[in-house]
N, C-alpha and C positions, 0 to 999 in steps of 0.2 A: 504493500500500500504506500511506503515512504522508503525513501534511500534517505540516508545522510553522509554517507559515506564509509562508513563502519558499522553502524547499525540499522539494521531495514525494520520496519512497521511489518509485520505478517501477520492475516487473518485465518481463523480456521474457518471450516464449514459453518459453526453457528454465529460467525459475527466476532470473536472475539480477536483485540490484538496482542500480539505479544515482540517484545522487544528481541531480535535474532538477532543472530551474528554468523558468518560465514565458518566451517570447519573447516582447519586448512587452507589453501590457496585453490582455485577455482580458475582452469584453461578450457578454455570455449575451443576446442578444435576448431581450428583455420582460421578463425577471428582474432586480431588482437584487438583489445577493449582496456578503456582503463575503468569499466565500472562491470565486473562479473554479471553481477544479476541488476534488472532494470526495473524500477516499475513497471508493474503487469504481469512478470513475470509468475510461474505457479511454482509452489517448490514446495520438499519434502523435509518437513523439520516436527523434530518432536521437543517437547516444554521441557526444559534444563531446571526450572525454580520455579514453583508455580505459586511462592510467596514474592518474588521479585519480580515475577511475573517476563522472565526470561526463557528463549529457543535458542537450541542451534540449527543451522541449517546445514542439512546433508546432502541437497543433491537438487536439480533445477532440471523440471519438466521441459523435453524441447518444446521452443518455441515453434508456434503458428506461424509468426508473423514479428518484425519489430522495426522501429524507424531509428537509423544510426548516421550521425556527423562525423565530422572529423573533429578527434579531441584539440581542443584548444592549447592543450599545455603542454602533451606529448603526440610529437611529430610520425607520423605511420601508423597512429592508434584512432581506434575511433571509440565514440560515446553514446551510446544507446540513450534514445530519447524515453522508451516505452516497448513494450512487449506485450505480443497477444491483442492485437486493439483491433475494432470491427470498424471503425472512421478516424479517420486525422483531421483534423478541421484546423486549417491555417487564419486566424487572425490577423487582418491586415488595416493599415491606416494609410491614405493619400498625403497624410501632416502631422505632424509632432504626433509621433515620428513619421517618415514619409518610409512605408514598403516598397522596395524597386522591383520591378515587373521580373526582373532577373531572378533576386531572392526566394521569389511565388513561387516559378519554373523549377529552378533549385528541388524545393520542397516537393513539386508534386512530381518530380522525378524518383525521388529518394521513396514515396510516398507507390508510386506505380511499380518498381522497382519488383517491391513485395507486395503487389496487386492489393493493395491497402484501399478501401475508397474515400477520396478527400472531397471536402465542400471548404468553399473560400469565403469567410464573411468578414466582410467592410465594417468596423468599427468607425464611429466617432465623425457620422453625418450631420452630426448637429453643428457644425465646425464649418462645413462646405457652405459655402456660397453655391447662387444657379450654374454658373462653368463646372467648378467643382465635383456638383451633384450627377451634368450630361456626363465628366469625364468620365466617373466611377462607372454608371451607368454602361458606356461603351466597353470598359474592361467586363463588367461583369458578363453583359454580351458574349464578350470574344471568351471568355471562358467556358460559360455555359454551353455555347457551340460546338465544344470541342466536350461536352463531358460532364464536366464541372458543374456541382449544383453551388450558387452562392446567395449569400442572405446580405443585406444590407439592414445595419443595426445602431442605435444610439444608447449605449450603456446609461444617459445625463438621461434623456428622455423619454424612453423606456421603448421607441422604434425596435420594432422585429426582437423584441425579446422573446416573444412567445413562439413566434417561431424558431429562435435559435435554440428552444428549450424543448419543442419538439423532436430538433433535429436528434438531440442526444436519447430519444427514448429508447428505452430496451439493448443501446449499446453501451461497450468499453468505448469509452472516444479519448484521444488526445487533445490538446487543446494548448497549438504551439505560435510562435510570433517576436516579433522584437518585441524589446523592455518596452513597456509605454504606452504600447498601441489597446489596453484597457483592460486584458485577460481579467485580470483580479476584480475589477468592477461589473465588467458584464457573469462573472459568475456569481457573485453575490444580487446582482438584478434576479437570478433566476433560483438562488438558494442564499436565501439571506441570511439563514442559521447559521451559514459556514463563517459567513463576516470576513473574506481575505484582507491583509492588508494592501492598501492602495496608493500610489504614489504621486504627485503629479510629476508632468515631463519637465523637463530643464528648458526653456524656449533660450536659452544662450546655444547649446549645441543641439539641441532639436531630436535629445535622444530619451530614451525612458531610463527613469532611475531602477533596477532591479530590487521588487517586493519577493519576489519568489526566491527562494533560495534554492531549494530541493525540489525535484519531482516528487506529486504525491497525488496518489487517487484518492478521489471521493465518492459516496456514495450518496446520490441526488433521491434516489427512488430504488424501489424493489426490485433489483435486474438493471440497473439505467449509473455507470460510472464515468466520472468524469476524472483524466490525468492533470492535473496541468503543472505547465514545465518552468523552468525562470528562463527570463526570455534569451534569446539566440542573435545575436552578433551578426552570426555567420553561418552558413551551411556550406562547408566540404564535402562534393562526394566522395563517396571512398571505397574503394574495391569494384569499380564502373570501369568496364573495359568501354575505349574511345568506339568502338564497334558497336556495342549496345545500346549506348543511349539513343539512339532515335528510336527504338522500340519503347520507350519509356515517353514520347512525344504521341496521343495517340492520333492526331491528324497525320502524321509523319509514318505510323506504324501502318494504317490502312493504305499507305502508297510504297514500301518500300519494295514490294515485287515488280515494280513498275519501271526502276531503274533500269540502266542500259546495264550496267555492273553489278551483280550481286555482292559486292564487297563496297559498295559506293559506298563512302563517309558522307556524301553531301556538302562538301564544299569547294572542290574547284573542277572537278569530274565531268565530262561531256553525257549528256543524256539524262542526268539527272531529274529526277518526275519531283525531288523535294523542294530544288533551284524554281522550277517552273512554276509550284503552285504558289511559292512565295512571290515569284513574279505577276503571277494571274492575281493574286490578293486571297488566294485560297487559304493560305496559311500564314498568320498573322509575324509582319517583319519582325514585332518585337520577339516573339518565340524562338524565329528563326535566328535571331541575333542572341538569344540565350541558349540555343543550343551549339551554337560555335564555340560561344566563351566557358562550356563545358567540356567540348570537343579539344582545344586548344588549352586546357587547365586551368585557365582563370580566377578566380575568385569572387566571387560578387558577396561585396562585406556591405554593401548600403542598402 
């Protein structure tokens, strides 16, 4: 239910939690990670002190499913976001802080990867001016087009809360985003018992102060959890051969038998059917431009 680094939150079947700790040192075959076990994860631990109300844990059910970055602190490692989740649901902001179209692609890369399914919901409309509102408007367009269910929401106003609180019913959902962009406020709009703490953004660097410390799931309803994560900087792919990613692009994916080349990368290659629909306007430039700057290793930190 909670990492903190050394000790995990673990529930048993009837609800109860108990403070674990890992047995031993814990290698994920083929994975290098700098956090063994992730929120979500399921695991086998029996009560060590049942007046301390301490587990240890023996052993981590494989994983369904999990969304992993690249660790920030150590370099060839990555960091599990969450484990076992039935939706990702990316939070995103147009301003304080502003999400760049690249960072979204990022995510729902990492996101398709592990056939995960994601919805994009636009925080913090009550900020937009009328441009502002068409721009959002047109991205949400282009994503839903391709897939993507997305919510437009105002955590201040109480906009699309009931449907963002829909969305989560009956699953494990993550619930990921830059510092700022309102996680901690739009989940207390829809479970106000939980009360997270809440930050405002810094309008000097236009970025979110981090409320979240730790991943830690909650439970909203009977069957219906919500992860949420402290917010993310940066997403690194990691373990993504340059070959694969346009299967992770699903407008990109419905046309790659189309190539002249079965090996096509998509980027300076004659006969390409990916080059052309970007050309026609079938597949939106900005996408096409995040999947190069993944192609070519890039970074996209804003």
């Amino acid at each position: 239910m909670r990492s903190t680094g050394s000790w995990y939150d673990v529930r048993n079947e009837d609800g109860h939690i108990y403070q674990g700790r890992l047995k031993g040192k814990f290698k994920i075959k083929g994975l290098k990670v700098t956090n063994p076990i992730a929120v979500g994860d399921r695991v086998l631990f029996e009560v060590e002190d049942e007046t301390e109300n301490t587990a240890v844990i023996n052993d981590i059910v494989p994983r369904e499913n999990y969304i992993i970055r690249q660790s920030v602190h150590k370099t060839a490692h990555g960091h599990i976001l969450a484990a076992n989740i039935d939706l990702a649901v990316l939070l995103a902001t147009l301003t304080l802080p502003r999400t760049s179209l690249g960072f979204i692609d990022r995510f729902l890369v990492s996101a398709e990867s592990f056939r995960i399914p994601t919805a994009i919901v636009f925080n913090k409309t009550d900020i937009l001016n009328d441009e502002g509102l068409a721009y959002q408007q047109e991205i949400m367009d282009m994503y839903e087009s391709i897939g993507y269910p997305c919510l437009s929401t105002s955590a201040i106003e109480g906009n699309g809360v009931d449907a963002f609180r829909n969305l989560l019913d009956h699953k494990v959902t993550l619930l990921s985003g830059h510092s700022g962009v309102g996680k901690s406020s739009l989940v207390n709009a829809i479970a106000p018992t939980l009360n997270l703490r809440t930050n405002e953004v810094s309008t000097f660097a236009n970025k979110g102060v981090h409320t979240t410390t730790f991943a830690e799931m909650f439970e909203l309803a009977p069957d219906t959890f919500l992860i949420d994560t402290p917010g993310i900087k940066e997403l690194g792919l990691i373990d993504t051969a340059k070959e694969e990613i346009s299967h992770y692009f699903p407008e990109m994916r419905d046309r790659l038998n189309q190539c002249r080349f079965h090996n096509c990368l998509h980027v300076n290659e004659p006969g390409c059917a990916i080059k052309d629909a970007v050309s026609e306007g079938d597949i939106a430039e900005s996408r096409y431009l995040s999947y190069l700057s993944m192609v070519e290793g890039e970074d996209n930190r804003r």
